[in-house]
C-alpha positions in Angstrom: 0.0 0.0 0.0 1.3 3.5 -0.9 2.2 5.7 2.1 2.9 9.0 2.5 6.4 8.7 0.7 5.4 7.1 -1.7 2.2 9.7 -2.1 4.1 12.3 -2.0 6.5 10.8 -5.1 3.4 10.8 -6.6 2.2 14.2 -6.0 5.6 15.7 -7.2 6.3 13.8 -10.2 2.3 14.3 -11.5 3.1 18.5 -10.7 5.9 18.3 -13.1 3.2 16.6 -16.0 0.2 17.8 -15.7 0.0 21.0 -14.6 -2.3 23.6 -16.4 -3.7 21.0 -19.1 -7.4 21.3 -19.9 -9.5 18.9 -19.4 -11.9 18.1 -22.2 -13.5 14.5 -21.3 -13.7 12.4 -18.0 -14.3 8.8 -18.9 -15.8 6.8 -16.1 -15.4 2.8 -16.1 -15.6 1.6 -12.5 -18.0 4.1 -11.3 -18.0 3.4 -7.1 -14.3 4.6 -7.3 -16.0 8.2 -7.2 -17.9 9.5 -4.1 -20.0 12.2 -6.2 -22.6 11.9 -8.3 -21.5 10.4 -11.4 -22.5 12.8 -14.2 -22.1 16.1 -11.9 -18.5 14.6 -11.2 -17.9 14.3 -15.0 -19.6 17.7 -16.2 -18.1 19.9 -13.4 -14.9 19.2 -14.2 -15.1 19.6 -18.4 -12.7 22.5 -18.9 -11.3 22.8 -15.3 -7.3 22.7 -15.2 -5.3 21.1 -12.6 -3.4 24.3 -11.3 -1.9 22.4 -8.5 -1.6 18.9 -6.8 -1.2 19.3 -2.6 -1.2 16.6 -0.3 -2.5 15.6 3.5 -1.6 12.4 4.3 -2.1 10.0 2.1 -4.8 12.2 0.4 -3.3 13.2 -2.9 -5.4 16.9 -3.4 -5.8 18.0 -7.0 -6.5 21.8 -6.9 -9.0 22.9 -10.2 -9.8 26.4 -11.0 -13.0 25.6 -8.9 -12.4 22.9 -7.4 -10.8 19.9 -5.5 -10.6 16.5 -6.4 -9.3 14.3 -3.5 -8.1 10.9 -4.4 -6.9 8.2 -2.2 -4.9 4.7 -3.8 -5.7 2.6 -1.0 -4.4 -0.8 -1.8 -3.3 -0.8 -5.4 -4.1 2.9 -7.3 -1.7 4.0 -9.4 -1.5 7.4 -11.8 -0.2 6.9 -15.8 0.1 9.3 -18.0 0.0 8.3 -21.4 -1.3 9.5 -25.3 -4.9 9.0 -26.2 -4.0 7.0 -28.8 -3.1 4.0 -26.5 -5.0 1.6 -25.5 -7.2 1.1 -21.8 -5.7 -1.4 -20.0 -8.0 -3.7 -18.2 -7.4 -2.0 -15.0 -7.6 1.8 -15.9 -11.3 2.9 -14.4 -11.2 6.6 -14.4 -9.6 8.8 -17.2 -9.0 12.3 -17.9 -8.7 13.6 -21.5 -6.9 16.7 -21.8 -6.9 19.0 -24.8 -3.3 18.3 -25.3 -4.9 15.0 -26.3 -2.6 13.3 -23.1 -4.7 11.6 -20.9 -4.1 10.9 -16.9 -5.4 7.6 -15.7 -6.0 6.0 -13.0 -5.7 2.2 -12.8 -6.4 0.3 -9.9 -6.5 -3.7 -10.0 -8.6 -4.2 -6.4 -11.0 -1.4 -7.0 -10.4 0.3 -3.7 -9.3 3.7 -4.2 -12.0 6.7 -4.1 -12.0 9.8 -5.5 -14.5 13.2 -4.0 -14.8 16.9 -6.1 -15.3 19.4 -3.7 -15.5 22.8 -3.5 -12.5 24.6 -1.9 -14.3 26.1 0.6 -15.2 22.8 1.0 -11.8 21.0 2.7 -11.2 21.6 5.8 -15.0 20.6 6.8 -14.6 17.6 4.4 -14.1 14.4 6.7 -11.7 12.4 5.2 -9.6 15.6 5.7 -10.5 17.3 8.7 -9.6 13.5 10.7 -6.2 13.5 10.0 -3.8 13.7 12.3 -0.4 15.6 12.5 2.1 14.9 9.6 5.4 12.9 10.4 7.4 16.0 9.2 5.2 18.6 10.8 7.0 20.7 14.0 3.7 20.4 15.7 4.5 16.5 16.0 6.2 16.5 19.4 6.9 14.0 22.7 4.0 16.0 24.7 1.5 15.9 21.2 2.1 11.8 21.2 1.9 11.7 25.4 -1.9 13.6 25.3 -2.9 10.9 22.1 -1.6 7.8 23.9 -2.2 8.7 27.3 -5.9 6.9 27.2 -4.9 4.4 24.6 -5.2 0.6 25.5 -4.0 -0.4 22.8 -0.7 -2.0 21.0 1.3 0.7 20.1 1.7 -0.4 16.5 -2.2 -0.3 16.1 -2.0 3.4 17.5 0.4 4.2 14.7 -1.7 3.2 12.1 -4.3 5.4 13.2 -4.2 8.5 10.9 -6.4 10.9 13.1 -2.9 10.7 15.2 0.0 10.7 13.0 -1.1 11.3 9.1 0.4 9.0 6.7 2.1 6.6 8.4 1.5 3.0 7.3 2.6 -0.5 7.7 5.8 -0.5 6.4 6.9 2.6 7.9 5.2 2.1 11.7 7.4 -1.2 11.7 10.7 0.7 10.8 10.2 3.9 13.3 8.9 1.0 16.5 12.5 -0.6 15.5 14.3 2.5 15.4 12.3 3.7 18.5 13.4 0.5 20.3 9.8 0.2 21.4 8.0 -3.6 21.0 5.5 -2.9 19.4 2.5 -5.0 21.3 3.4 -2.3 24.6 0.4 -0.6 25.2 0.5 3.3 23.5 -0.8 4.4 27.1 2.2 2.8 28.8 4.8 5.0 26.6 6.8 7.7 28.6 7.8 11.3 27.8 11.0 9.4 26.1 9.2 6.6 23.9 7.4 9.5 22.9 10.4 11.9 21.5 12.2 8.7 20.4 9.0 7.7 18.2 8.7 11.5 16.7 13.0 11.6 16.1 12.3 8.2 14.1 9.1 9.2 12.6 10.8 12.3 11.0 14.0 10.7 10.5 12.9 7.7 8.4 9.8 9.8 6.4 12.5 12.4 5.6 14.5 9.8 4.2 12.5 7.8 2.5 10.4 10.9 0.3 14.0 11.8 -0.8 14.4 8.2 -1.8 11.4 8.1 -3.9 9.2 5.9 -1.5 9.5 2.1 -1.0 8.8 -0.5 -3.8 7.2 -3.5 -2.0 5.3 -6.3 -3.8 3.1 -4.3 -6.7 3.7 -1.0 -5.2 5.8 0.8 -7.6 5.3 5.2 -8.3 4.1 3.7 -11.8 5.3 7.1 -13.3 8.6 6.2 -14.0 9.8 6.6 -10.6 10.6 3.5 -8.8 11.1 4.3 -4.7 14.8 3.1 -3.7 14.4 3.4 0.4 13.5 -0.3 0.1 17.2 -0.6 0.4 17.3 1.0 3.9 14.8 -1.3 5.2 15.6 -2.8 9.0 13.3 -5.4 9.8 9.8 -4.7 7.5 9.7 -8.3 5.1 13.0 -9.4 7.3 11.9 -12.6 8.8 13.9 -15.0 9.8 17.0 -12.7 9.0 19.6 -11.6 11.4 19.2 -8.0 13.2 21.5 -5.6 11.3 22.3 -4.6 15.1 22.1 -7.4 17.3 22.3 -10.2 14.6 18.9 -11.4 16.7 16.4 -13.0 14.2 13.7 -10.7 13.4 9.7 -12.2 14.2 6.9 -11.6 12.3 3.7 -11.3 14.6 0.1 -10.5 13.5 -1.6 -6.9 15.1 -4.6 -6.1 14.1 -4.5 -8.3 11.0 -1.0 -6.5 10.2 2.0 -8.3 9.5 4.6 -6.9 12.4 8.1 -7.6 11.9 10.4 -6.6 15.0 13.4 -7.7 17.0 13.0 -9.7 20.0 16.1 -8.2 21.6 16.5 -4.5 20.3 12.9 -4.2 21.0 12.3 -5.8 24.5 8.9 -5.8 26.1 8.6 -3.7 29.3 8.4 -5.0 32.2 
């Protein structure tokens, strides 16, 4: 699943594309993808640009003239851009013609990805946006934040990470690498963390985000940026898809543990339970 590296890969490598091109024809295959009403979607956006593409989590926020369109990848979404003259693939559900005759599409083989037009006034009030939490790379994401969201938490820590109302954009992959970097196991409880869990989890949060958006995002199993950029920080990997291999630290071999129907990969000694 695309996180926010690999979301914000996205977003900068579409800006570079797409920018400013018309829109003349928005061709619908797969139509619960969109959140709108089908034909108001389609006819609102006829001769709308793309003036900008922003980002809030893993939200990818495509500014119009008018408009927002908010689209989220979920499992499998991926962007192409590609001549009108080529064929649809089997996969490609929603594309945008533009004058240019270029088209943007989005393919997506499990179907889960939505897109929402909004108005701009519209976003903050909007839902799916006004949930999410603060960003890994945001100053406001601090020890005392994480102590006030965990402090009433009875759950595994790993779970609370996931949770995007608390930190935005953090997934699977990247929860697993900041609770190994944090030296936190990651079935402790998120109220049992201290002031120092806390600032160790926010260090690593910003640390390994940082990293990995300047790598390109991670390429795991069908994720790939799709618009010829393929993410590299799959190299820098710790323990995420390391079972049964050594601990680059301790040589301990890492375990893979189910939470919350996650796959959890960790080291039994760098990451000790508390006592």
């Amino acid at each position: 699943m695309p996180e926010i590296a690999e979301v914000e890969t996205v977003r900068n490598t579409l800006k570079k594309r797409i920018l400013h091109k018309k829109i003349k024809e928005v061709q619908v295959f797969y139509a619960p993808i969109i959140e709108n009403d089908l034909k108001d979607f389609q006819s609102k956006l006829i001769n709308q640009s793309f003036i900008d593409i922003k980002r809030r989590g893993k939200w990818l926020i495509f500014e119009t003239e008018d408009y927002y369109l908010l689209s989220h990848l979920r499992m499998e979404g991926k962007y192409f851009i590609k001549a009108i003259s080529e064929a649809k693939e089997k996969h490609e559900h929603i594309i945008f013609v533009f004058t240019d005759n270029s088209t943007l599409r989005y393919r997506d083989t499990r179907k889960f990805g939505r897109m929402k037009l909004i108005l701009k006034s519209e976003l903050e009030n909007t839902e799916c946006i006004k949930k999410q939490g603060i960003e890994p790379l945001d100053k406001n994401l601090t020890e005392s934040y994480l102590l006030e969201k965990f402090k009433n938490k009875k759950i595994p820590i790993k779970t609370a990470l996931l949770d995007q109302t608390i930190i935005s954009g953090l997934g699977n992959i990247y929860a697993n690498e900041v609770l190994f970097a944090s030296k936190i196991y990651p079935l402790t409880l998120a109220c049992q963390l201290n002031s120092e869990d806390c600032k160790k989890i926010c260090l690593a949060s910003k640390t390994i985000i940082k990293e990995a958006i300047k790598m390109g995002g991670t390429t795991i199993r069908s994720y790939t940026s799709s618009l010829g950029v393929t993410g590299r920080f799959q190299q820098n990997l710790k323990v995420h898809k390391k079972e049964n291999e050594p601990c680059t630290i301790c040589k301990t071999i890492i375990k893979n543990i189910k939470i919350g129907g996650r796959s959890t990969y960790y080291c039994p000694n760098c990451q000790k339970e508390k006592q």
